[in-house]
C-alpha positions as CSV (number, residue, x, y, z in Angstrom):
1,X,3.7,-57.1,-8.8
2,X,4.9,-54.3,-11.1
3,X,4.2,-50.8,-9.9
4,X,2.1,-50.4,-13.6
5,X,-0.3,-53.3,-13.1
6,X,-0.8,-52.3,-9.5
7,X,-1.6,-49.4,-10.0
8,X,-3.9,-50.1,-13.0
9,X,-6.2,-52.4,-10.5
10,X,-6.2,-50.3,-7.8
11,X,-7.6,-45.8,-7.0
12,X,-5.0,-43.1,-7.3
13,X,-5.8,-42.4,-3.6
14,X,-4.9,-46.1,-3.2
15,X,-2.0,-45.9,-4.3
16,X,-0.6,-42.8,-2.8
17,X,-2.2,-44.1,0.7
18,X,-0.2,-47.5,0.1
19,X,3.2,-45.5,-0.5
20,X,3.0,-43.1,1.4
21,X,2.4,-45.9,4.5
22,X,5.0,-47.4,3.6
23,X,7.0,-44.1,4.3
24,X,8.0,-43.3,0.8
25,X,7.8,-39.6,-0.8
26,X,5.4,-38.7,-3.2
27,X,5.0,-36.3,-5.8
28,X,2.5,-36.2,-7.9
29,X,1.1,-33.8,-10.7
30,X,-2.1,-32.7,-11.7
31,X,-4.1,-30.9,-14.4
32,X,-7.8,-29.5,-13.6
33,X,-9.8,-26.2,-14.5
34,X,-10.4,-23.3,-11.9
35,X,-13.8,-21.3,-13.1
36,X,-13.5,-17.8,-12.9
37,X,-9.3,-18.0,-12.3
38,X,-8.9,-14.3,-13.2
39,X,-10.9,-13.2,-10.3
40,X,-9.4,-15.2,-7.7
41,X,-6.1,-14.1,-5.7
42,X,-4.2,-17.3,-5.8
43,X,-1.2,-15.9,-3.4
44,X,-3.0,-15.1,-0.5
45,X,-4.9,-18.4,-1.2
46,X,-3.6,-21.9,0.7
47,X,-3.0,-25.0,-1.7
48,X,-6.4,-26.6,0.0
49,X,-8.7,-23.6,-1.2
50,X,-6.8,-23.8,-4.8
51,X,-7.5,-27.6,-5.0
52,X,-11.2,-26.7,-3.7
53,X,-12.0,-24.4,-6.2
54,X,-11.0,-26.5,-9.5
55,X,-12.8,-28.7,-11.1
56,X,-12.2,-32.4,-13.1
57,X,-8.7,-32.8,-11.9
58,X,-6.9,-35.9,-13.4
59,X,-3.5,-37.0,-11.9
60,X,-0.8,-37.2,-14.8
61,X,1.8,-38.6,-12.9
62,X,3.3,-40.0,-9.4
63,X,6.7,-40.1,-8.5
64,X,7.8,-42.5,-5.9
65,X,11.1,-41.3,-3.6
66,X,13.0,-43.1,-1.6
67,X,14.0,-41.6,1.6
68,X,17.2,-44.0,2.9
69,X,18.4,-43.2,5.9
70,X,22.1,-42.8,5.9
71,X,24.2,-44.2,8.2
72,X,25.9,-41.7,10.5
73,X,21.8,-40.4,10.6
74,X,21.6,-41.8,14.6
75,X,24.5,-40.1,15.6
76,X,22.9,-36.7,13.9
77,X,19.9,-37.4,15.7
78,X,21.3,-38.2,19.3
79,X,24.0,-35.1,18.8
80,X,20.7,-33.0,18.1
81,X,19.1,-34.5,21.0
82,X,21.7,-33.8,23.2
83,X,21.5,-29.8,22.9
């Protein structure tokens, strides 16, 4: 199945859940409205109470990453265990 008809038949929260799962990165981009933006103090705000406050957001786009892992990674890993 191509990623376009999958994702056509199935939720955007589908979607990312299925990747994601399946341990691949995601990055995905999003439009939406904030009411009353100007008197909000977005940098001592988190990203949860940003995406709380806006309203009608539409995903534009997902990007699926792979992560491969390379292949001296378990010997990184056990030399970083071992300190």
């Amino acid at each position: 199945m191509s990623v376009s008809s999958h994702v056509a038949s199935c939720s955007d929260a589908q979607v990312m859940d299925e990747y994601s799962s399946k341990s691949f990165r995601l990055l995905a981009m999003a439009v939406g409205t904030i009411p009353n933006a100007a008197g909000l103090d977005f940098a001592m705000m988190t990203q949860q109470q940003v995406e709380a406050c806006a309203v009608h957001m539409q995903l534009l786009s997902l990007v699926v990453l792979t992560n491969n892992v390379r292949s001296d990674s378990k010997d990184t890993i056990a030399h970083l265990q071992d300190r």
